[in-house]
Backbone as a ProteinNet text record, in pm:
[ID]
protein_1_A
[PRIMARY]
XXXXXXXXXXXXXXXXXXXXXXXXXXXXXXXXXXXXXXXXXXXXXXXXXXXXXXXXXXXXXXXXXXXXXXXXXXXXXXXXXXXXXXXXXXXXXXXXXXXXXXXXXXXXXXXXXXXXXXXXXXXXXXXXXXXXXXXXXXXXXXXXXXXXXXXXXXXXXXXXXXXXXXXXXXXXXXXXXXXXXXXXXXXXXXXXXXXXXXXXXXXXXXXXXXXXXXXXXXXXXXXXX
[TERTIARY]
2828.3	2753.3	2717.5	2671.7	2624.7	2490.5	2390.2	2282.8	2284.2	2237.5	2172.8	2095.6	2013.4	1843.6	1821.9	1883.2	1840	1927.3	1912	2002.9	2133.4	2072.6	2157.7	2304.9	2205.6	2329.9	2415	2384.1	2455.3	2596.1	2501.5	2600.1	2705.2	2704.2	2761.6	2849.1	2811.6	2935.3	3032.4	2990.4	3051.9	3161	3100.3	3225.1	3309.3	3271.3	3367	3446	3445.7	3511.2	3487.4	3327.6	3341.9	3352.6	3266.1	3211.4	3252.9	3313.1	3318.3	3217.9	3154.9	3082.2	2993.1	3068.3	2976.9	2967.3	2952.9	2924.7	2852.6	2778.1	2675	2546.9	2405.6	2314.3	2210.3	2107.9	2042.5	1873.3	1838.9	1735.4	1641	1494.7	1410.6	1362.2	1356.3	1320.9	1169.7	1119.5	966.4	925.7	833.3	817.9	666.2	655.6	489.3	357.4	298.9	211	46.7	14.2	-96.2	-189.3	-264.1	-334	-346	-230.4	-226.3	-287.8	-310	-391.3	-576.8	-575	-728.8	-764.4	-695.5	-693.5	-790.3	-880.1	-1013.3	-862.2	-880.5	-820.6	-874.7	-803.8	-871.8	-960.5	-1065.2	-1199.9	-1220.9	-1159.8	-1131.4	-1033.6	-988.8	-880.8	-772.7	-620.4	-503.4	-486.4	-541.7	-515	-407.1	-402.5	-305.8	-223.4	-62.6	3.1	111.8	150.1	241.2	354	434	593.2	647.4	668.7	694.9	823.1	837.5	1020.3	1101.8	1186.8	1312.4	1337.9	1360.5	1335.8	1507.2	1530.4	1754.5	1762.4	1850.2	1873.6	1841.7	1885.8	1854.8	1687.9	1672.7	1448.7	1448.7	1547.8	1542.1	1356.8	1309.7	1235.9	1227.2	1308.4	1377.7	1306.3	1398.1	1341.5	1169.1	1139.5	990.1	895.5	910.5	867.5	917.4	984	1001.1	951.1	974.5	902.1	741.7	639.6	496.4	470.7	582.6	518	500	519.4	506.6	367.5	341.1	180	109.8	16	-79.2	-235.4	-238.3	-345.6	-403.6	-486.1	-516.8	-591.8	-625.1	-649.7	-539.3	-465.2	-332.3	-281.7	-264.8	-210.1	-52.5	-16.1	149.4	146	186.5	166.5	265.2	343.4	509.9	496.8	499.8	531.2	666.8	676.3	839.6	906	997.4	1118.2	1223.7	1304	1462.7	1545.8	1678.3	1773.7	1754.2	1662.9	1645.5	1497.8	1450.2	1333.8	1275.5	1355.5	1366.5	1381.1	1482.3	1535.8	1356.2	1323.2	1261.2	1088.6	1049.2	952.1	995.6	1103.1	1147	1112	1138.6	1107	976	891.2	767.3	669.3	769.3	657.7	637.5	462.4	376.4	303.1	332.4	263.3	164	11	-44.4	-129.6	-65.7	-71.4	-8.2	86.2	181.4	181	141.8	128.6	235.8	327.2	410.6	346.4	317.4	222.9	288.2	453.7	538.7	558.1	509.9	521.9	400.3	342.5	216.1	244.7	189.7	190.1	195.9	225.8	241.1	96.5	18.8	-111.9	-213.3	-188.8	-225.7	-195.4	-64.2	-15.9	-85.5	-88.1	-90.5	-288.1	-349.7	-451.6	-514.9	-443.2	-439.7	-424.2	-353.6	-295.6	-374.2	-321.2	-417	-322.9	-152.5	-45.5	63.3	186.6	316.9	425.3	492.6	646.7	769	826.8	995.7	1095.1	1108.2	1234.4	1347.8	1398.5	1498.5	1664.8	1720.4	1867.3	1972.4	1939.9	1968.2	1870.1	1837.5	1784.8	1812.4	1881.5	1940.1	1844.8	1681.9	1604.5	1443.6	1399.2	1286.5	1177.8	1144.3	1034.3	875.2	927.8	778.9	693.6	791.7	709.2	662.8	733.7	649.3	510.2	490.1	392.4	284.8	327.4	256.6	165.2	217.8	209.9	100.2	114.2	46.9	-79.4	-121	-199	-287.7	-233.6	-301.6	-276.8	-189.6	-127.6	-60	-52.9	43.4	128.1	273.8	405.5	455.1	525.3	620.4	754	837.6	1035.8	1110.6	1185.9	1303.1	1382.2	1352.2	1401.3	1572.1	1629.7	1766.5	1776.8	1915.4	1948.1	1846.2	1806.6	1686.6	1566.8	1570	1398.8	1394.4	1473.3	1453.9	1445.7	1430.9	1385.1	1234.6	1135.2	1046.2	952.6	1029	902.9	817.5	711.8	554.4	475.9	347.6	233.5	182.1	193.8	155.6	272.6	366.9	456.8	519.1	506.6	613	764.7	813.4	942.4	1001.4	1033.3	1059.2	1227	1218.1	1332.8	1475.1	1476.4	1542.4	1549.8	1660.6	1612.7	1625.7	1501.9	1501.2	1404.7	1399.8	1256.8	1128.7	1175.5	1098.9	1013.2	1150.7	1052	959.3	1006	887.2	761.8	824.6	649.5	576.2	618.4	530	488.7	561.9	529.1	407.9	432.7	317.5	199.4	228.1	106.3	-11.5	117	57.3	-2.9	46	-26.7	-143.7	-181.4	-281.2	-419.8	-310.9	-426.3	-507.7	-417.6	-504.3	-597.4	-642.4	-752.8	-837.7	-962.6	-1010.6	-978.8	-941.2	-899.2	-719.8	-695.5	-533.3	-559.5	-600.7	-622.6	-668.8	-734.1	-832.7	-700.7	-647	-559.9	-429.9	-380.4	-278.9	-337.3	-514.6	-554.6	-571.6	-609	-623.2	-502.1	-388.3	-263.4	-148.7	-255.9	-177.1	-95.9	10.3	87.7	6.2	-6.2	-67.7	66.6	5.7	65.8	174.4	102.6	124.2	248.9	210.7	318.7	463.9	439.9	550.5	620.5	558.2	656.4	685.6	607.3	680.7	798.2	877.4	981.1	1073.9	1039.1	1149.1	1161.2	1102.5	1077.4	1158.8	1106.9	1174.8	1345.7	1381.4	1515.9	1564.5	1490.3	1613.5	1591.2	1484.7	1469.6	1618.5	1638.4	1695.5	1836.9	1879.6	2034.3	2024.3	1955.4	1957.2	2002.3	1942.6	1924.9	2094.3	2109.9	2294	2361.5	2322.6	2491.3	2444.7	2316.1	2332.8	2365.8	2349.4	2440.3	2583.7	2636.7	2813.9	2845.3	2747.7	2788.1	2847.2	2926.1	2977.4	2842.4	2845.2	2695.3	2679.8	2794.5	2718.2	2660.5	2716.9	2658	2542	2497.6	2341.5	2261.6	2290.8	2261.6	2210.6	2325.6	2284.7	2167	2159.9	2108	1947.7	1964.8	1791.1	1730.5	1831.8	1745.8	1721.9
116.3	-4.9	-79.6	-219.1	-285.4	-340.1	-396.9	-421.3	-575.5	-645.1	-769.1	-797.2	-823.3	-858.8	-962.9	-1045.8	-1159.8	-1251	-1318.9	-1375.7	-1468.9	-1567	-1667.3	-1569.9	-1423.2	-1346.9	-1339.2	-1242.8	-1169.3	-1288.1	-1410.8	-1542.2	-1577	-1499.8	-1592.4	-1434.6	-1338	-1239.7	-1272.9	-1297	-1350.7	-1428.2	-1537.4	-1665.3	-1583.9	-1507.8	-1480.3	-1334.9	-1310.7	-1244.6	-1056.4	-1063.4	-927.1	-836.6	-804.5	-722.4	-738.2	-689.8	-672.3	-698.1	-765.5	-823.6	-672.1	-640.7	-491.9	-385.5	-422.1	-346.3	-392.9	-538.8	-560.7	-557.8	-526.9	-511.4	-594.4	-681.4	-738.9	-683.8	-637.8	-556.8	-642.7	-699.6	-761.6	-710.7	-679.4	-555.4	-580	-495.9	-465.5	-400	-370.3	-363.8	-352.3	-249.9	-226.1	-287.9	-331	-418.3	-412.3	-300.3	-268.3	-349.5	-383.2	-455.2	-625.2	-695	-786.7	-878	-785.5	-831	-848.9	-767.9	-778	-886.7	-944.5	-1072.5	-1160.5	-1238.2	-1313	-1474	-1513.1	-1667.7	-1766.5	-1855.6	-1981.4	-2043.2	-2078.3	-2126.5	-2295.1	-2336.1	-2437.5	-2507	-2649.9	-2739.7	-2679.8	-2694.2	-2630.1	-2686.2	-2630.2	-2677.4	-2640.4	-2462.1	-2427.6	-2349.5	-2396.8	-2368.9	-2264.8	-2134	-2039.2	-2037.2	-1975.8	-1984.5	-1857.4	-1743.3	-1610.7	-1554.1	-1552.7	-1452.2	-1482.9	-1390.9	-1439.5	-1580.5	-1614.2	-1696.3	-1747.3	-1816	-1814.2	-1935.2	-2023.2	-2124.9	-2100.7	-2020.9	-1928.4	-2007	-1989	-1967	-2127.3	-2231.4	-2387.7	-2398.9	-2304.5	-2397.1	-2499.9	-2497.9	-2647.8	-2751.8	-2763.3	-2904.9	-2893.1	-2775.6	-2783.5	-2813.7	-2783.4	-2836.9	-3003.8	-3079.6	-3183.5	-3267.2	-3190.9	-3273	-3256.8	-3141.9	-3124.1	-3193.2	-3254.6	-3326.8	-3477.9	-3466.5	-3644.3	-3605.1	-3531.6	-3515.1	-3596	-3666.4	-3757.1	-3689.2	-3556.1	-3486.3	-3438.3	-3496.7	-3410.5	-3287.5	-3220	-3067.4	-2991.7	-3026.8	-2959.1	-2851.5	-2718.6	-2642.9	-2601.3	-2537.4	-2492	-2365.5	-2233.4	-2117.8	-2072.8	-2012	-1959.9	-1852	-1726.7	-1556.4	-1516.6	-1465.9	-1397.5	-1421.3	-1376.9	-1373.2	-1402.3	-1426	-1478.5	-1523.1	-1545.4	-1657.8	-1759.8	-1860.9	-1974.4	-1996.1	-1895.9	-1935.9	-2042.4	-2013.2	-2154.8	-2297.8	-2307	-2418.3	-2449	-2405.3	-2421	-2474.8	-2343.6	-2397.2	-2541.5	-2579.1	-2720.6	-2791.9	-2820	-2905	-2919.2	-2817.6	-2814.1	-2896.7	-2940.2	-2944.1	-3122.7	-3094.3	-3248.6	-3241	-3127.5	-3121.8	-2976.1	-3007.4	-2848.4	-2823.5	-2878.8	-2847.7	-2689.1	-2693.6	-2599.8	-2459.1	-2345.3	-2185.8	-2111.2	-2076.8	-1964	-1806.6	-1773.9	-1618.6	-1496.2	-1514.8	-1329.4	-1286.3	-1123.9	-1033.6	-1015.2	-1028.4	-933.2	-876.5	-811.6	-747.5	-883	-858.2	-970.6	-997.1	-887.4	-880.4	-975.2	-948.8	-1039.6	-1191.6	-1192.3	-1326.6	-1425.8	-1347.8	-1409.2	-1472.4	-1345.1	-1353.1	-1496.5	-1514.5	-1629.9	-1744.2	-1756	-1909.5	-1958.8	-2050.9	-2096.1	-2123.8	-2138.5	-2199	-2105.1	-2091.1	-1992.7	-2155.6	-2148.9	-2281	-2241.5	-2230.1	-2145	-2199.5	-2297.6	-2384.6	-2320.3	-2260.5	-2151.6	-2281.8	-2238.9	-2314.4	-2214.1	-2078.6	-2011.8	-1876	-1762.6	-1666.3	-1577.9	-1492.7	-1350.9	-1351.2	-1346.4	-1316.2	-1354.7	-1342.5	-1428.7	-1339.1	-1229.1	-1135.4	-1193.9	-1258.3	-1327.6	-1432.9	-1489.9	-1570.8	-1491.7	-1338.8	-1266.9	-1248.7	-1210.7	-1149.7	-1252.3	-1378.3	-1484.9	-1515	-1469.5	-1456.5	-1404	-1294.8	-1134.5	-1146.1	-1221.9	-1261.5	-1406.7	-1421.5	-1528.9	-1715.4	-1712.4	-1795.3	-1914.8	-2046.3	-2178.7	-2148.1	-2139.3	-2142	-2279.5	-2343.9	-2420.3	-2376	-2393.4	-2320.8	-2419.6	-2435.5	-2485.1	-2474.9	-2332.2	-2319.4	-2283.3	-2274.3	-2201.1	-2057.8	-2040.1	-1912.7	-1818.9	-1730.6	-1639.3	-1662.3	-1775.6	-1821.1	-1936.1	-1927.3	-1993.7	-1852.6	-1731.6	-1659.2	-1574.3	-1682.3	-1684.5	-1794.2	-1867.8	-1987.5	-1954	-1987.6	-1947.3	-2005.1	-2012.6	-2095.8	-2034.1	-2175.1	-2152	-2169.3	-2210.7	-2203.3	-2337.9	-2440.8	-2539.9	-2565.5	-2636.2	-2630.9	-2756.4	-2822.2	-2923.2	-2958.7	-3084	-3091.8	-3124.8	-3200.6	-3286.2	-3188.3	-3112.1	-3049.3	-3129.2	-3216.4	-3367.4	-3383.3	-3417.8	-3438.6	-3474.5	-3596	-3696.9	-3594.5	-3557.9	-3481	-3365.5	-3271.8	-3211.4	-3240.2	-3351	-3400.6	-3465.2	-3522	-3549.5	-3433.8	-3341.4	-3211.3	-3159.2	-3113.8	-3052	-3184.5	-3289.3	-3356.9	-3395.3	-3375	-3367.4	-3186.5	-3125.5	-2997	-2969.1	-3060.5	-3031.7	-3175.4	-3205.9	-3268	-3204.7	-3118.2	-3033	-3009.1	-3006.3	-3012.4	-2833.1	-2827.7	-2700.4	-2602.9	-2672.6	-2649.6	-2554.2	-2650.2	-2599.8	-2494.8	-2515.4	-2362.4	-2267.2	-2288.3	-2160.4	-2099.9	-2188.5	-2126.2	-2048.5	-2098.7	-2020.3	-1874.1	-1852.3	-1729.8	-1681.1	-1726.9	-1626.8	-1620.5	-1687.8	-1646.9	-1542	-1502.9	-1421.1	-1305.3	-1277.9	-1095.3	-1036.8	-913.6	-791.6	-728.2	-569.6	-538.4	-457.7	-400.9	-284.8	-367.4	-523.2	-563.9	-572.1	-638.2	-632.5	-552.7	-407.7	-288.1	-239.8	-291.7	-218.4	-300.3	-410.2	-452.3	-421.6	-352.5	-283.6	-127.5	-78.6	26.8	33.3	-49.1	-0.7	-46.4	-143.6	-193.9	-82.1	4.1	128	252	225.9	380.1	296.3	174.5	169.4	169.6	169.5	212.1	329.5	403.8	548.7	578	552.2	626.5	541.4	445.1	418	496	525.7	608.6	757	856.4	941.5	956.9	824.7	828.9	838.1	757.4	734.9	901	956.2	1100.4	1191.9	1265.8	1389	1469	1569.3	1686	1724.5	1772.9	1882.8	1765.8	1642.3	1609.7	1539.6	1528.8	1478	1583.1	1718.7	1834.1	1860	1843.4	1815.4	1741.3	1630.1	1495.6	1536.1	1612.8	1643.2	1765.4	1814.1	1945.1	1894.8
1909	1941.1	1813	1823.8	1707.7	1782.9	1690.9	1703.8	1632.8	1685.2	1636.2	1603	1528.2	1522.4	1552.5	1672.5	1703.5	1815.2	1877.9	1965.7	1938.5	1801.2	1735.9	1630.5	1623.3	1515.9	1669.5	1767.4	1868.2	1863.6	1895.1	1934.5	1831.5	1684.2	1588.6	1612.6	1640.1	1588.8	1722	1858	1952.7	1913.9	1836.7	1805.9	1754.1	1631.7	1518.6	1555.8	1699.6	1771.4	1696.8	1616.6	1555.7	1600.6	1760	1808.9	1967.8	2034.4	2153.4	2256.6	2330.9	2400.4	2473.3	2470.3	2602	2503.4	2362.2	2226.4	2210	2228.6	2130.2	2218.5	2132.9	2223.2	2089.9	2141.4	2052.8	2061.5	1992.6	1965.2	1831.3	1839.6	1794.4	1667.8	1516.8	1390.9	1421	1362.6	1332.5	1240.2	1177.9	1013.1	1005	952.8	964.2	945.4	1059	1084.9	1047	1052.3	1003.4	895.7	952	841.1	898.2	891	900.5	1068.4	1094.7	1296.6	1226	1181.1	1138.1	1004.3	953.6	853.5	973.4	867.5	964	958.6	1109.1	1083.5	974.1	948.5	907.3	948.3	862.6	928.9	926.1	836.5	748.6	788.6	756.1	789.1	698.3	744.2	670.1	555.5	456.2	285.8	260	227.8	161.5	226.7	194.8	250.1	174.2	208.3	175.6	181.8	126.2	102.7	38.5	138.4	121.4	108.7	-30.4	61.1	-72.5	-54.5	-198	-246.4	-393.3	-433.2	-433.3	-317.4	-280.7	-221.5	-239.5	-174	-65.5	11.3	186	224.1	153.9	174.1	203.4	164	129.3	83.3	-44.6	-104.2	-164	-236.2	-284.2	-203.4	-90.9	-6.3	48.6	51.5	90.3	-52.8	-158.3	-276.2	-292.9	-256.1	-278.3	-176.9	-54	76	9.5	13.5	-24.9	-162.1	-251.5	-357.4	-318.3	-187.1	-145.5	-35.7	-22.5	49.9	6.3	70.4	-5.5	46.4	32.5	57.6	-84.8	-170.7	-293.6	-283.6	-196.8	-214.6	-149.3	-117.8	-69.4	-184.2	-122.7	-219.1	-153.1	-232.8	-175.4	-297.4	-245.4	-302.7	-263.9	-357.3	-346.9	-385.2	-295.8	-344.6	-349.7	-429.9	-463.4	-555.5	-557.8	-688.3	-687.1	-748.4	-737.5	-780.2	-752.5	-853.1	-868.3	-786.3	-767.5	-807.7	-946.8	-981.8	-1056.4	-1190.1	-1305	-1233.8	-1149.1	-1073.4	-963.8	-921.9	-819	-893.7	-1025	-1127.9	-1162.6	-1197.5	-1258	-1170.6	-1044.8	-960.2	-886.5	-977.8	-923.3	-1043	-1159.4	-1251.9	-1243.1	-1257.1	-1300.8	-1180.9	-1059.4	-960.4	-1007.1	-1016.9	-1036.8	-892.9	-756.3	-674.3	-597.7	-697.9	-662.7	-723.9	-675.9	-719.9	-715.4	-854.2	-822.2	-839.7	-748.1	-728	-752.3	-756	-764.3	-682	-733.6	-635.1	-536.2	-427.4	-402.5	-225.3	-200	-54.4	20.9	148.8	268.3	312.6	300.7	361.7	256.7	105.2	44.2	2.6	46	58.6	135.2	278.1	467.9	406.9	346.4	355.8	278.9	153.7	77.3	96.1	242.1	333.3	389.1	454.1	569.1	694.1	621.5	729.3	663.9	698.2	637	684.4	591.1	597.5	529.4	622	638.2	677.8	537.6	577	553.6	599.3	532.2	638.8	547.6	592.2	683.1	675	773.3	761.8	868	864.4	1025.9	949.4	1108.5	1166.9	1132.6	1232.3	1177.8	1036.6	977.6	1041.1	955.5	957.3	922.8	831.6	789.9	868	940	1051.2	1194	1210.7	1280.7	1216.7	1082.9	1037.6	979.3	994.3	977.3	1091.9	1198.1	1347.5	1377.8	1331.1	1382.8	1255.9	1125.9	1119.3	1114.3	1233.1	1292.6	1232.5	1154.3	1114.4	1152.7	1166.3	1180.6	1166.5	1139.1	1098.6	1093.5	1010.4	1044.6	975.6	1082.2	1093.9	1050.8	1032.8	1064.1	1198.1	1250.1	1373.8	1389.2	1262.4	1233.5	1268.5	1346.8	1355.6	1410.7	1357.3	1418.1	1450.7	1400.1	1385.8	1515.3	1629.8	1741.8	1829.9	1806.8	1849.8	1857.1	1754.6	1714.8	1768.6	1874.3	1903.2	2006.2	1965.1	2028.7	2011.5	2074.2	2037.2	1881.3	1799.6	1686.1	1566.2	1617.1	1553.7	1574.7	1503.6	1502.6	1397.6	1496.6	1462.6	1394	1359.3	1250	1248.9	1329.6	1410.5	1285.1	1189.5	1084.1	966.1	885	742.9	677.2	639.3	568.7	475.1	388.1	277.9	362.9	442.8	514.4	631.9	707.2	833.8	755.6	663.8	641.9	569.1	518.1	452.1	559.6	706.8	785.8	870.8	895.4	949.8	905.6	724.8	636.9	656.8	682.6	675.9	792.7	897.2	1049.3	1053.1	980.2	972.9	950.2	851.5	757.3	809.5	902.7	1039.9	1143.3	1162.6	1278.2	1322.8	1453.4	1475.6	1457.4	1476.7	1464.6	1583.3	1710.4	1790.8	1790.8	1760.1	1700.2	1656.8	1533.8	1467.6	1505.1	1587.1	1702.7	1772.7	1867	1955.2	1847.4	1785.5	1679.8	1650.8	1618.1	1561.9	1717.2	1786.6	1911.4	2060.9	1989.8	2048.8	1967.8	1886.3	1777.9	1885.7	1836.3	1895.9	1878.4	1917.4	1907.7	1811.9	1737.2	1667.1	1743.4	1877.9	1960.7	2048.4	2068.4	2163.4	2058.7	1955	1849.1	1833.4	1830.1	1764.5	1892.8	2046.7	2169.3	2182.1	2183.6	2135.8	2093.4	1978.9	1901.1	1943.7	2001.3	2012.6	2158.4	2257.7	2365.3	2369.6	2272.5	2274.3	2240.1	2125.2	2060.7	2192.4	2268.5	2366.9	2446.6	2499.2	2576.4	2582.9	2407.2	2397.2	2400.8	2326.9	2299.8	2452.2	2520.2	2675.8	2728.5	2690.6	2788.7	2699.2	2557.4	2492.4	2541.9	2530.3	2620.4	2750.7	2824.3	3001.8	2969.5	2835.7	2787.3	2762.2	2709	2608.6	2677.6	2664.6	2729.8	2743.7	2812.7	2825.5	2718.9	2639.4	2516.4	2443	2383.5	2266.1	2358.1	2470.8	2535.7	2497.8	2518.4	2506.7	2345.1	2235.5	2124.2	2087.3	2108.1	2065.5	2111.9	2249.1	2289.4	2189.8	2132.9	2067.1	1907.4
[MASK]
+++++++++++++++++++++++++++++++++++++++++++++++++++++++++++++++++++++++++++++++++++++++++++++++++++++++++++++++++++++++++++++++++++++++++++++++++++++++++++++++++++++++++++++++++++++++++++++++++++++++++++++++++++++++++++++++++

């Protein structure tokens, strides 16, 4: 069998004829949650906004640093965690703005906690972990909505129709409008941690259980001991 982490991959190995159709089974990842359900929401209007994840064309920070340098919000922050090939390049295009935080390395829990919103313009992503966990602590998102990350839409999560300078600087700016309301419902439509990892958990009980119905007896027999 093959596994997908997402509906848009299942669909792309489909096209590209990788995987045999009644081989593939698409199963949701999960990644240890702890911690991040108990982060207090935002109390405050959306200032600052996060940008988590390898520093790769992939992430399209690029265009979210150029869209947020046309914000006309002066306490607007934009805080970039991580590392990458696309660091120098990405510092360069940040400079004359000291709106803008390159932060490194730090835990997700300290990242999430540091935000007020998570923005994931990524130009493609199999499945986009961080906007679960942006999720799960109680977080805004705004997507792009590529590839995996249309398997991610939920209350709290907007999607940003154009990958355009323009649409995301009105996105980030209609963001950072929000009402207190908004922000309420985003922290208290959060996932649970327990529903997240039952997800992943029951997708793998539920192959496990068709390739032991496929298995000859002994190796079912095996597999239980």
């Amino acid at each position: 069998r093959v596994v997908a982490v997402s509906g848009a991959q299942a669909a792309w190995m489909r096209q590209k004829a990788l995987v045999r159709a009644d081989r593939l089974t698409v199963i949701s990842p999960s990644v240890l949650l702890s911690g991040l359900e108990k982060l207090d929401a935002p109390q405050q209007p959306i200032r600052r906004i996060g940008a988590l994840g390898r520093l790769h064309v992939q992430k399209g920070f690029d265009l979210l640093i150029e869209a947020f340098r046309r914000v006309e919000v002066p306490e607007a922050e934009l805080w970039i965690f991580g590392d990458g090939p696309a660091a120098a390049a990405l510092r360069e295009a940040s400079t004359g703005d000291r709106r803008i935080r390159f932060c490194g390395h730090v835990s997700k829990t300290v990242a999430l906690q540091a935000c007020d919103a998570l923005a994931m313009p990524s130009r493609w992503e199999p499945f986009g972990l961080v906007a679960q966990e942006a999720r799960v602590a109680g977080r805004m998102v705004l997507s792009s909505g590529r590839d995996g990350l249309q398997d991610q839409r939920a209350t709290g999560v907007v999607e940003v129709a154009e990958f355009t300078v323009p649409a995301w600087t009105e996105a980030l700016s209609a963001l950072m409008r929000s009402s207190p309301a908004e922000v309420l419902m985003a922290a208290q439509t959060r996932p649970t941690v327990a529903a997240v990892s039952a997800r992943c958990v029951l997708g793998w009980q539920r192959l496990i259980a068709e390739l032991c119905d496929e298995a000859p007896a002994e190796a079912t027999q095996s597999l239980a001991q």
